[in-house]
C-alpha positions in Angstrom: 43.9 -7.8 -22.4 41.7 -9.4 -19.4 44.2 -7.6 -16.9 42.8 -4.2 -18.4 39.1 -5.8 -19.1 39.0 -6.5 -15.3 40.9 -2.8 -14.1 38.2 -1.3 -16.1 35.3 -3.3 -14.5 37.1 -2.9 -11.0 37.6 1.1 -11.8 33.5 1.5 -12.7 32.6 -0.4 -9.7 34.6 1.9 -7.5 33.5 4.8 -8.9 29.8 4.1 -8.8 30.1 3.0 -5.4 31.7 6.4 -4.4 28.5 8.2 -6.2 26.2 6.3 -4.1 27.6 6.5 -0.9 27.9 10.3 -1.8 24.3 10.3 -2.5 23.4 8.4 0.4 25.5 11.3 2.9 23.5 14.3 0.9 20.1 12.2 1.6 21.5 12.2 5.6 22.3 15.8 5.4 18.9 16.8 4.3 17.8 15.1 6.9 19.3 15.9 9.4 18.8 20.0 8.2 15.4 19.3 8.3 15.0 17.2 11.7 16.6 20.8 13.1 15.1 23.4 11.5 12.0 22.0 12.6 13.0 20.6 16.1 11.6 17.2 15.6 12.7 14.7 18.0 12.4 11.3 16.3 11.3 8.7 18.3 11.7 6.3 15.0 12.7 6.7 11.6 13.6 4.1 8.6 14.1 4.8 5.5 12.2 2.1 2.8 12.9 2.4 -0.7 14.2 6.1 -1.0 11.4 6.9 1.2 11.9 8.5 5.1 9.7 7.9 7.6 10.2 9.5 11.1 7.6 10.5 13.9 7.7 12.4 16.8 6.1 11.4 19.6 6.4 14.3 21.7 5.3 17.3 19.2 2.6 14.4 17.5 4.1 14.9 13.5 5.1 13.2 11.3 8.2 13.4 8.7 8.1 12.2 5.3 10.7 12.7 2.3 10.7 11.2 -0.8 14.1 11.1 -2.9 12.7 9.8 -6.1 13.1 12.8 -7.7 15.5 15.5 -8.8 14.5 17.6 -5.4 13.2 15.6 -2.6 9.6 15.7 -1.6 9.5 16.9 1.9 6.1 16.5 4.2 5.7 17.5 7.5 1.9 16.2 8.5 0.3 17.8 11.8 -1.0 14.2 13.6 -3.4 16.4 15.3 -5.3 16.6 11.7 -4.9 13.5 11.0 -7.9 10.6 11.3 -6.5 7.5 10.2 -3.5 6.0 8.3 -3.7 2.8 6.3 -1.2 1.2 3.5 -3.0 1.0 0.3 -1.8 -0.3 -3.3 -3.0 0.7 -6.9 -2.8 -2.3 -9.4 -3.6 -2.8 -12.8 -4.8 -6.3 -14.2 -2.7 -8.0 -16.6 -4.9 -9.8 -19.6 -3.5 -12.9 -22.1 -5.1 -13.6 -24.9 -6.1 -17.1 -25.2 -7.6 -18.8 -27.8 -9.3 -15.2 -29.1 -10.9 -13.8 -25.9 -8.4 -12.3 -23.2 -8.2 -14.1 -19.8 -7.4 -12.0 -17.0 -4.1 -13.7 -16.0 -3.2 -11.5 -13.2 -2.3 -8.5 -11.0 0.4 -6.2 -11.0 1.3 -3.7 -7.9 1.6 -0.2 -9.8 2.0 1.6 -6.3 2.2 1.1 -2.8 1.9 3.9 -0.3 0.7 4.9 3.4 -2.6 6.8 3.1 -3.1 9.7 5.5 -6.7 10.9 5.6 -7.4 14.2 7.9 -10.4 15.1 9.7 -11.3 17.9 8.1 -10.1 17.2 4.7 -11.8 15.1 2.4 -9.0 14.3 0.2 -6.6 11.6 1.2 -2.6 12.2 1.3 -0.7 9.0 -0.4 2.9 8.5 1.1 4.9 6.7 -1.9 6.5 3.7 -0.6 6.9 2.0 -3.7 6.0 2.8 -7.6 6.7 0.4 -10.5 8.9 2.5 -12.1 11.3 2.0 -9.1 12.2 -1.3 -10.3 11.6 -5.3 -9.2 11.8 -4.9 -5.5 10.2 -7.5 -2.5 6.6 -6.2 -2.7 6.3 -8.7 0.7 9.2 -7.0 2.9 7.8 -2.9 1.6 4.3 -3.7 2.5 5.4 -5.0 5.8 7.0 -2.1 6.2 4.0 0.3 4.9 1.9 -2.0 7.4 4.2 -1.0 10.3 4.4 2.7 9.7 0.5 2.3 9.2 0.2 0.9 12.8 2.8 3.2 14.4 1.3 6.2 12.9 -2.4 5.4 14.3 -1.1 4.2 17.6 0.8 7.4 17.8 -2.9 9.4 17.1 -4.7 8.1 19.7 -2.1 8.8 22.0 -2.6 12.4 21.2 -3.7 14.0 24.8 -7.4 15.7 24.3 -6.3 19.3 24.3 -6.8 22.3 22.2 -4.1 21.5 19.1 -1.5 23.8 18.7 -1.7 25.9 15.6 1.6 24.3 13.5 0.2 23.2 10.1 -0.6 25.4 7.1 -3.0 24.8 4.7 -3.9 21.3 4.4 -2.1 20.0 7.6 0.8 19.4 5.6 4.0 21.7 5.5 5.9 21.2 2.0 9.5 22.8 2.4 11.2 23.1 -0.8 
């Protein structure tokens, strides 16, 4: 009875470790498909929480994807159009009730993304890093993260040379490929 309890546990851990390694070599194929349909040549790239981040430093764009959902959320942002990047969170404040009147007891991070705002755009673009949805995760390490992709992406804009831009976004400075 344990002999098949633990071939059972060992046969379920093998298989969903096949399914996410599978996923993990579609995520790099879509990737990599989009890195050369759109000759990007990445100086750096990470991936944080289901999220990719890449940036080239020669063509000045960057390259986000998100894989939280069923199709991946693909942006390709023109860093000529773009005026400043900072990571920013939502929260929402957690209240107690004590002794009949509520206490504010806390703060909880709902979302944490990299916020792209372009110069002739007044909305702002939010990056998702992380949502609360995505499950407990170390806020500390993905807002370091957020903070360095923050600081790479502005050092990366004024290092643009000042010369006519060349005309490679679409509306909004941001091309979504579906």
């Amino acid at each position: 009875m344990i002999t098949a309890v633990a071939v059972l546990i060992l046969s379920l851990k093998y298989f969903q470790k096949k399914a996410h390694t599978k996923k993990l070599n579609e995520e790099k194929s879509f990737i990599t498909d989009i890195v050369w349909k759109n000759k990007l040549e990445l100086a750096e790239k990470e991936i944080i929480n289901g999220c990719f981040f890449g940036i080239d430093t020669v063509n000045f764009v960057l390259l986000y994807i998100s894989f939280h959902k069923e199709s991946p959320e693909v942006h390709l942002i023109n860093l000529w159009d773009v005026n400043a990047v900072k990571p920013a969170t939502l929260t929402f404040d957690i209240w107690e009730q004590r002794k009949g009147k509520a206490i504010l007891a806390g703060k909880e991070v709902d979302k944490l993304f990299v916020e792209i705002s372009f110069s002739n755009d007044p909305k702002n673009l939010p990056l998702m890093v992380y949502q609360l949805e995505d499950g407990m995760q170390d806020l500390s390490v993905l807002k370091q993260r957020a903070d360095y992709w923050a600081k790479l992406i502005n050092k990366c804009i004024h290092e643009i040379p000042k010369q006519p831009k060349p005309s490679y976004s679409k509306k909004r400075n941001v091309l979504l490929i579906k």
